[in-house]
C-alpha positions as CSV (number, residue, x, y, z in Angstrom):
1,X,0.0,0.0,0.0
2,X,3.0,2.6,0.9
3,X,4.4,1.8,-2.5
4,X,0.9,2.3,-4.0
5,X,0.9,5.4,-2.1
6,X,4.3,6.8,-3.3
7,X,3.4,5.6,-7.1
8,X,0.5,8.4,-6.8
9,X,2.8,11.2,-5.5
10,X,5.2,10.9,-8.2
11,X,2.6,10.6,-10.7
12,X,1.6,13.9,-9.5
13,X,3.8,15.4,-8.9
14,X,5.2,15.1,-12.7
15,X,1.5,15.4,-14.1
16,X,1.5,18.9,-12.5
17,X,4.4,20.6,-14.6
18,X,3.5,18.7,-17.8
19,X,-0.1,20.2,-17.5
20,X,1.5,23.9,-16.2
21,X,3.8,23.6,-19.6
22,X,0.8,23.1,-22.0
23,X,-0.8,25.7,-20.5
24,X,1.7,27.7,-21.1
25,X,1.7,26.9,-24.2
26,X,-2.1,27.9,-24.3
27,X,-1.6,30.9,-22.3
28,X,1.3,32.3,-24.5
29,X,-1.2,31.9,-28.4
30,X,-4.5,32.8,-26.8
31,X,-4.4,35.0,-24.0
32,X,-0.4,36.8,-24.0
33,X,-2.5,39.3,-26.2
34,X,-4.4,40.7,-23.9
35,X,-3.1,39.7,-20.0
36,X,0.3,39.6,-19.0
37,X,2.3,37.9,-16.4
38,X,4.8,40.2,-15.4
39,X,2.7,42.1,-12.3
40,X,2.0,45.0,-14.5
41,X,-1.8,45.3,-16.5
42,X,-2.3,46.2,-20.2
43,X,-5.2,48.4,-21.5
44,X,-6.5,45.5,-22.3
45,X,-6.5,43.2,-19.4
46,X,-5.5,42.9,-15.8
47,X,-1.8,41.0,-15.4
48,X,-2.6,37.3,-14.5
49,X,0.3,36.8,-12.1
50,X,-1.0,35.2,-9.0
51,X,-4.7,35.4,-9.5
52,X,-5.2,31.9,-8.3
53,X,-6.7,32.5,-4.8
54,X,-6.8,36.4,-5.7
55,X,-9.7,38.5,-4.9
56,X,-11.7,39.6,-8.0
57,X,-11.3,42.3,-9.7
58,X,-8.8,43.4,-7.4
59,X,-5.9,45.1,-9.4
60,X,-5.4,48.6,-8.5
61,X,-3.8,49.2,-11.9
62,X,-6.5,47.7,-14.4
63,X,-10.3,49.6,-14.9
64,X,-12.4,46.7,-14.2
65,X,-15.6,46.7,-15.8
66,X,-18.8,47.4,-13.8
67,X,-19.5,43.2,-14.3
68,X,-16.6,42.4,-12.6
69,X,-16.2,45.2,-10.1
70,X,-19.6,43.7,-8.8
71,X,-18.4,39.9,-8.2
72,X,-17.7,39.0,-4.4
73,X,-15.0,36.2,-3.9
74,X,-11.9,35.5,-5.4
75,X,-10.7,33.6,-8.0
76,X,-11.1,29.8,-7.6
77,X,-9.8,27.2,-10.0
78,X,-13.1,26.6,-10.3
79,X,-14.3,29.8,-10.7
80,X,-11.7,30.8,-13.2
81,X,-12.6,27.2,-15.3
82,X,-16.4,28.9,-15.3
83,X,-15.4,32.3,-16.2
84,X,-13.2,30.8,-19.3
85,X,-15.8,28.3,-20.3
86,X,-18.3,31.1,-20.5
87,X,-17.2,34.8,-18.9
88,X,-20.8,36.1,-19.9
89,X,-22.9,33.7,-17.6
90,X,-20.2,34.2,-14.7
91,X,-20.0,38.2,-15.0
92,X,-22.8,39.1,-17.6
93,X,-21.6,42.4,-19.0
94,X,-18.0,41.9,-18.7
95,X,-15.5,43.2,-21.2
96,X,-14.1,39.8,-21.2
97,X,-15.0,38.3,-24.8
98,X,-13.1,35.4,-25.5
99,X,-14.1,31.7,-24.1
100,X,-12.5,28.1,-24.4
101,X,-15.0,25.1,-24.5
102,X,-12.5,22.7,-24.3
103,X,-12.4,21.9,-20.6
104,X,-8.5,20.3,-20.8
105,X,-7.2,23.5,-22.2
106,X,-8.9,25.3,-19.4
107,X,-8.2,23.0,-16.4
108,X,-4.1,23.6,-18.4
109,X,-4.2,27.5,-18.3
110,X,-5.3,27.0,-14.8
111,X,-2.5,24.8,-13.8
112,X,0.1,27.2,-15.6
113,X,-1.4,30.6,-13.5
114,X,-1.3,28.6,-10.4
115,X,2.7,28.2,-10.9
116,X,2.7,32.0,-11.8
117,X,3.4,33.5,-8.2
């Protein structure tokens, strides 16, 4: 059972930064455009860096929309798998216009911001 045990640790342990680097991957083509990762906001989107576990729409550099502003909580996983699945039903009004259906690419941009501290 310990070896079991030990298996499953090492198996995630390595499935972690193989799913961070294809998000990366994702994150550079189809979001780079718009967010960055550096700490500092575009005109076009809030910087991404650490916004696992960050409260919403809680930049002091970026002009949130009213959509956003409005949200209470902070950004989940979860909550950041719905609002790129679909950011209208999450935050209806939100300048946020561009969506992924493909719940693996998500669930790998999500992995990749979580390693963005």
């Amino acid at each position: 059972m310990l070896r079991i045990c030990a298996v499953l640790a090492l198996l995630a342990a390595v499935a972690q930064p193989a799913a961070a680097g294809v998000g990366q991957d994702i994150f550079n083509n189809q979001c780079a455009s718009c967010h960055s990762l550096n700490g500092i906001s575009t005109p076009s989107g809030p910087s991404l860096k650490g916004v696992v576990w960050r409260k919403i729409a809680d930049r002091p550099d970026f002009a949130y929309s009213p959509a956003l502003k409005a949200l209470v909580g902070t950004w989940t996983p979860d909550r950041l798998d719905a609002y790129l699945k679909d950011a209208q039903a999450v935050a209806p009004g939100t300048s946020m216009f561009w969506i992924m259906s493909e719940r693996e690419k998500r669930r790998a941009i999500i992995d990749y911001l979580q390693t963005v501290k």
